[in-house]
N, C-alpha and C positions, 0 to 999 in steps of 0.2 A: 592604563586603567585609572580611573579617576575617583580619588580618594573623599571620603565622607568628612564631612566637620570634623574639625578638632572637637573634643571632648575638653573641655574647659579643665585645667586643675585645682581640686580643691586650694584654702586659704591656707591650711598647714603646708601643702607643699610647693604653694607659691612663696611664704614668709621663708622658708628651709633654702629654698634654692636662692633667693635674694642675699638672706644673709649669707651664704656660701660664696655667692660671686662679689658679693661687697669683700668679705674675708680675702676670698682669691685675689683681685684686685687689688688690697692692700700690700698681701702680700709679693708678686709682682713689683710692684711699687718702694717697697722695700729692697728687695732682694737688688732692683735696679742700683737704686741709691745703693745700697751696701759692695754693690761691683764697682760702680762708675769710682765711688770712694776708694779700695782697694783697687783698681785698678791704677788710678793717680796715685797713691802712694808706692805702690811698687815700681810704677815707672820711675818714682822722682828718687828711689832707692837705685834703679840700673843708670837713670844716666849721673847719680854722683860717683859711683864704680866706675862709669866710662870717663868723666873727668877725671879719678883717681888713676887710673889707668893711662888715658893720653898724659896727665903730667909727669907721670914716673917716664914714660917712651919719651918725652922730651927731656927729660932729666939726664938720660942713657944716651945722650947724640953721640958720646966719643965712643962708644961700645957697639954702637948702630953702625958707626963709619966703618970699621973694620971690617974686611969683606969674612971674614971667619967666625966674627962673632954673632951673626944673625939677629935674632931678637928677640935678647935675653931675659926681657923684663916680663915673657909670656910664660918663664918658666919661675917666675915668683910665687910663693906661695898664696893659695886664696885667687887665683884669676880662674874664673870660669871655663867650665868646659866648655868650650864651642866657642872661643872667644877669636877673632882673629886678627893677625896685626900685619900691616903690609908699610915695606918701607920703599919710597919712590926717591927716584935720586931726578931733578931734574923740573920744568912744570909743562902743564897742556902738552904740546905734541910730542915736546924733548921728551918726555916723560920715561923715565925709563925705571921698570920695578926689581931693586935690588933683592928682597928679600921678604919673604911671603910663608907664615907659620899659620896653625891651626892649633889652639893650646889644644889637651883633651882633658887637664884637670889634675894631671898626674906627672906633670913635666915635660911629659913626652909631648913634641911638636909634628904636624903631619902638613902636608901644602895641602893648602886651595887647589881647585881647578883653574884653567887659565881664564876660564868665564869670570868666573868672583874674584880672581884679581885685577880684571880687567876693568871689572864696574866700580870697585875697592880705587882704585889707581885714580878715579876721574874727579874723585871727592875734594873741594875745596877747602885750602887752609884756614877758612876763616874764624877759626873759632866756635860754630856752630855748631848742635847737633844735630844729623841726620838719621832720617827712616829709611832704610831700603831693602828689596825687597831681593838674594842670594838666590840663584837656580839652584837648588836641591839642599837649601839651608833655610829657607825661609825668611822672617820677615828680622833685619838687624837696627839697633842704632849706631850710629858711626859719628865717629870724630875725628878730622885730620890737623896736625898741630905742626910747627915747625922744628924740626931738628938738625938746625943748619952744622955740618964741619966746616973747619980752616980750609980745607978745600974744596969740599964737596956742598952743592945745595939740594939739603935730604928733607921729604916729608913724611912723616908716619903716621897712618890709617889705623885708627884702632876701632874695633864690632864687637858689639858685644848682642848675644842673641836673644832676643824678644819671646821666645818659645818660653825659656823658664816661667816668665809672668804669664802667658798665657796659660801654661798647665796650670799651675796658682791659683791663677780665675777659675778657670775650671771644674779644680778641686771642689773652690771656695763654694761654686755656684749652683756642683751638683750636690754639696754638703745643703746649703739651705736651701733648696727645692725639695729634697725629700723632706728636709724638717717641716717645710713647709706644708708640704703634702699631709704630713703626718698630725699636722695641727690641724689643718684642714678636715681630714679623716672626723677626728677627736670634736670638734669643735662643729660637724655637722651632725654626729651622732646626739651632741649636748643638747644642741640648740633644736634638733626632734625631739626630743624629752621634753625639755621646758616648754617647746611651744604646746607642743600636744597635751602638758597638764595645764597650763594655762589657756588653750582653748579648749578644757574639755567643759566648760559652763556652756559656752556658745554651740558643741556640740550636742549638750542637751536640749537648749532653747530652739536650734534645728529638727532633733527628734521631736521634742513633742508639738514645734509646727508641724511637720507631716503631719502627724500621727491625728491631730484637728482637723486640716486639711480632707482625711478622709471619712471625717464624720459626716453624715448626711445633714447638712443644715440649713437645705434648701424648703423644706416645710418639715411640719408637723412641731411635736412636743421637743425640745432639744434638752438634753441631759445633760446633768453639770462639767461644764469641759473640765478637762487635767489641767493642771496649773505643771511651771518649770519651776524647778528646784531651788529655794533660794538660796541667795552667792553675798556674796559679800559687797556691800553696796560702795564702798570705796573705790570696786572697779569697774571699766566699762561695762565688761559680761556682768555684775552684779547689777548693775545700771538697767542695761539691758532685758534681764531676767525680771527685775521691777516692771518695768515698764510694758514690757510682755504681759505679764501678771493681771495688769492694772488693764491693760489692753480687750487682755480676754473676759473680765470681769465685766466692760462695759458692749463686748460681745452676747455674752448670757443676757444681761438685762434688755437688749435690743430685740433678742429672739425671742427672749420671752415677751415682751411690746407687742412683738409681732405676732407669737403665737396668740397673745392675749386678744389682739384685736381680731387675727382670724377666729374665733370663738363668737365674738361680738360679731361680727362680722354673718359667720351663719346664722347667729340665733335673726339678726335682723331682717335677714334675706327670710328666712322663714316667717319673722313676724310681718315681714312687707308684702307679703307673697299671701300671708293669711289675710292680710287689712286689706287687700286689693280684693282679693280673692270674694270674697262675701261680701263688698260693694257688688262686682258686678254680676256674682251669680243672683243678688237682689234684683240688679239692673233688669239682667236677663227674665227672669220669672216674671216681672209685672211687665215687660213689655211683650212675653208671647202672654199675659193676659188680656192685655189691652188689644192686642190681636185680633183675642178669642174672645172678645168680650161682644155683645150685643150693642147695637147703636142704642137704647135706650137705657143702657144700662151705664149713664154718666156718674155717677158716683162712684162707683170701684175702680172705673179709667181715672177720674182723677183723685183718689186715695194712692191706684199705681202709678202714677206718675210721678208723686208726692214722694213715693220711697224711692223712683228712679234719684230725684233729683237732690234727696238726702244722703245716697246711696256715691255721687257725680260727686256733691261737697265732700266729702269724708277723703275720697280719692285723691280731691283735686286739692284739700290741706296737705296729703301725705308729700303730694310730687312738689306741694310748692315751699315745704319746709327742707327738702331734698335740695330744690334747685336754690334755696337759700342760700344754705350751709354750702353747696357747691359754689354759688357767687365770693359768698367771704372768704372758701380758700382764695380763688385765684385772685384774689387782694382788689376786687372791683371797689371803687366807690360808693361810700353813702353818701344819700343827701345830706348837704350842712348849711344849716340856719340854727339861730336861736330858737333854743324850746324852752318853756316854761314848764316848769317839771309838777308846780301845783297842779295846776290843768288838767294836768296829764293823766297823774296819777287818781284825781278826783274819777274821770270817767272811765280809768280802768278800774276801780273800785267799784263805781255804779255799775257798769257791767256785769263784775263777780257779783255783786250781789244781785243782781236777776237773774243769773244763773244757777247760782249755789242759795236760794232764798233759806236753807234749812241751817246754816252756816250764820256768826256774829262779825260781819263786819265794820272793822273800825279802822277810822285814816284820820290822824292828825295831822292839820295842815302846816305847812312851816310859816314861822311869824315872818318872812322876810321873802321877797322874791330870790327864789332859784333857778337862774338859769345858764344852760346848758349848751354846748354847738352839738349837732348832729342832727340824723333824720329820725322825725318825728314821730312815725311809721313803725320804723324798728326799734325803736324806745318804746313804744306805747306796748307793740307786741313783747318786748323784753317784761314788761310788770306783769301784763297781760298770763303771761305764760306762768311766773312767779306764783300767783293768782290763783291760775289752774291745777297748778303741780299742786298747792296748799288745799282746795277745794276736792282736786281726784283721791287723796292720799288720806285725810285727816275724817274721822267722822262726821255723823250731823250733831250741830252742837258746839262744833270748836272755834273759838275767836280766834281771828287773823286780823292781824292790827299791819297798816302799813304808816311808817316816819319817812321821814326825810330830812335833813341835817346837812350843813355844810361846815367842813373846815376851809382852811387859808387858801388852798386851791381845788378841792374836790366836794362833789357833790355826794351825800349817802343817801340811798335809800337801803332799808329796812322794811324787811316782809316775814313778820313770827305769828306763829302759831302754838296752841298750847298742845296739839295735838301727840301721839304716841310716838313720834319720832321717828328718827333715819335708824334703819339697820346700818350699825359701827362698819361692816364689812361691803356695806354701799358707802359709805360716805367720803373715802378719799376718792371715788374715779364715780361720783354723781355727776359733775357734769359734762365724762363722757357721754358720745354718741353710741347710742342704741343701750345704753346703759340704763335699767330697769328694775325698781324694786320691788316687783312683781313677777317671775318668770312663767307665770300663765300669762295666756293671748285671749282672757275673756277681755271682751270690748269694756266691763263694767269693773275691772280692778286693774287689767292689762294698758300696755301704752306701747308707741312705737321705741319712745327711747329717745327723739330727738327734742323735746321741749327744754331742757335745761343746756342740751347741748348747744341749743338756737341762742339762748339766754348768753350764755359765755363765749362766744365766735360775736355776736352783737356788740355784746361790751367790751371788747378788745378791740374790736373794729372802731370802737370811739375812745379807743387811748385807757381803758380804765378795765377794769378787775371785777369779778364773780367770784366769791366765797360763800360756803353752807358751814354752820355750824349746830351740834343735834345732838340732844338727852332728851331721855322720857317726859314730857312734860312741854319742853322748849325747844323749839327751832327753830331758827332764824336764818334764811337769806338776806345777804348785804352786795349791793351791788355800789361798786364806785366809779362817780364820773367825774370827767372833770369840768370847773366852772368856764364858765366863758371867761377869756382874758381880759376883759374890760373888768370884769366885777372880781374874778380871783384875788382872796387875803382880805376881802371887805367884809364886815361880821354883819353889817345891817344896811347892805345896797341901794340908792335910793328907789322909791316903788314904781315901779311901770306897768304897762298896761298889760295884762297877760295876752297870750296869744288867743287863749282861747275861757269861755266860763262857763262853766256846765252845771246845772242843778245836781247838788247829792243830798243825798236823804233819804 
């Protein structure tokens, strides 16, 4: 049967079992080193007993010789149980085994079997010590030394058994494994505690992710998120928690952007939907007039035609400040040549004032040519608009003065009015889009919302800034460009020819 994903383990009981097996492994590690250690010292304790041992059995050659005195020196005090000593009279094949004891510890001697003296018997005098391995004694060191008589030539075999150090080890080894064990135990319960208070910040910065996670914040009005608990900023999770914090902070502001702009967003779909809407039900009426109208009856076909085509422009402003604002997002190009900003401004001026003729227009010209790079088009419509908004907003009666000034590399224009002023609660998001200080949709106080919006996408589009400033009495739009780089930092540029010269007055 075939089994489902692993289930991932949380970070406390990945951090628990890490430190555990890093513990374990040290431990291990140790315990090795403290065997391998005690095991080298106890051996290097048995074969000094086995040399003390073979030298005493050489010592005893005239008591070895004796065929009655066997081999006395296994009945000495302090020789190990299980020790045994075999006396060979003769070498290699001659070999022949005189005398073969088994101490047990207590004096008493018992024989070998003929196996273990056989293997005992084959061991060379050389001085060395030997490993070998007894059938039914286990694993021995051995030493054979010479014990020559006046007539006889004697070797004596002495074993001493390798079991004692093994139980030792043993002992030693099940002693610190359990200790081991038992630190381990201790030392994995500790180190659950510690982790688990020390990740209980990051356990909260988890809960209250979820718990956002399932707020609905895919539209509408979004309510103030829960914030994490704050921690101590010295540690990561305090870090963290910050940052989190600071995180969601800049979540709220985005939604509400967004909520704010879905807002705008409807009011302008309804105010675009109205401005369309009564062009072309204009449209429509005077041409089922013109329909129905009588062939001699030319003067109301062309009155109605008159409102079709006033009815077409109103439209065809709305779609083409639309498909403006849509060109400057996606970062198309403007035209770029030098403009001469006198010029310019002069005949957007002459204009407002054939327009607004009930309005005091005034335009000081600058003493010195100012000029500018960009298209000519969307600057003239940049004042243009300025102009408008001053003329739509302001009574009849109000002077609108437009300057123009330059510093070291920017061009000002300046458009105030003495008129009633911005409402404070329009005036930081005026030159949003669809942004309105009128929320009626009458054609004669009401506006679409996009003219200041046009103004500041324009003026960025050529490197420079749109600002409003506004109290009862005074307000002033400042728009900044920047100078052409020939003339930029010159306070009185030599004069050249304008591009263009318009009668004002």
């Amino acid at each position: 049967m075939r089994r489902g994903p692993r289930r991932p383990r949380s970070l406390r009981s990945r951090m628990i079992i890490s430190s555990s097996l890093l513990l374990a492994a040290l431990s291990v590690v140790i315990i090795a080193i403290t065997g391998l250690t005690m095991r080298t010292y106890l051996m290097t304790g048995l074969d000094q007993r086995l040399d003390a041992l073979a030298e005493h059995s050489s010592a005893a050659r005239g008591q070895i010789g004796a065929p009655t005195s066997g081999l006395p020196y296994l009945r000495a005090f302090g020789v190990p149980a299980g020790t045994i000593g075999v006396s060979v009279a003769g070498r290699h094949d001659a070999a022949t085994v005189r005398h073969a004891a088994v101490a047990d510890g207590t004096g008493r001697l018992t024989a070998p079997t003929a196996g273990q003296r056989r293997i005992l018997a084959t061991v060379e005098a050389d001085g060395h010590r030997h490993t070998l391995d007894l059938p039914g004694r286990g694993t021995y060191r051995v030493k054979a030394v010479r014990a020559d008589t006046p007539n006889t030539e004697i070797t004596v075999v002495t074993a001493l058994s390798v079991r004692p150090v093994n139980q030792m080890l043993g002992r030693l080894l099940a002693a610190e494994s359990a200790i081991a064990a038992a630190a381990l135990a201790v030392a994995a319960l500790t180190a659950a505690t510690v982790i688990g208070r020390q990740l209980r910040p990051l356990q909260r910065v988890a809960a209250t992710a979820t718990r956002i996670s399932r707020e609905p914040l895919g539209h509408g009005a979004v309510r103030a998120l829960e914030r994490v608990p704050e921690a101590d900023c010295a540690t990561e999770t305090g870090r963290l928690a910050e940052a989190v914090n600071r995180l969601l902070g800049h979540v709220e502001d985005a939604l509400a952007d967004r909520y704010a702009t879905e807002l705008r967003m409807r009011d302008f779909l309804a105010d675009a939907g109205h401005e369309l809407r009564t062009p072309l039900a204009s449209v429509a009426g005077h041409l089922q007039l013109v329909r129905r109208a009588p062939k001699s009856a030319a003067p109301q076909a062309e009155y109605a035609l008159g409102r079709m085509e006033s009815g077409i422009g109103r439209m065809r402003t709305l779609v083409d400040d639309l498909l403006l604002l849509a060109r400057l997002d996606t970062g198309r190009p403007l035209a770029h040549e030098e403009v001469g900003l006198g010029p310019l401004l002069a005949e957007a001026v002459a204009d407002a004032r054939a327009a607004g003729p009930d309005h005091r227009w005034e335009f000081l010209m600058p003493g010195n040519l100012v000029l500018v790079e960009g298209d000519p088009d969307r600057l003239h419509q940049v004042v243009a608009n300025l102009l408008a908004n001053a003329r739509a907003h302001t009574p009849a009666g109000t002077k609108v003065t437009v300057t123009v000034r330059t510093t070291d590399d920017q061009a000002l224009i300046r458009v105030a009015d003495d008129g009633p002023g911005i409402p404070p609660d329009l005036l930081p998001r005026i030159f949003e889009r669809f942004a309105r200080g009128d929320a009626s949709r009458s054609r004669a106080t009401g506006s679409s919302g996009l003219g200041l919006a046009i103004v500041a996408a324009v003026t960025a589009a050529h490197g420079g800034s749109a600002e409003a400033s506004s109290q009862p009495g005074r307000t002033v739009f400042t728009v900044r460009l920047p100078l052409c780089t020939a003339y930029a930092g010159e306070v009185n540029p030599p004069r050249k020819p304008m591009r263009r010269e318009l009668p004002f007055g």
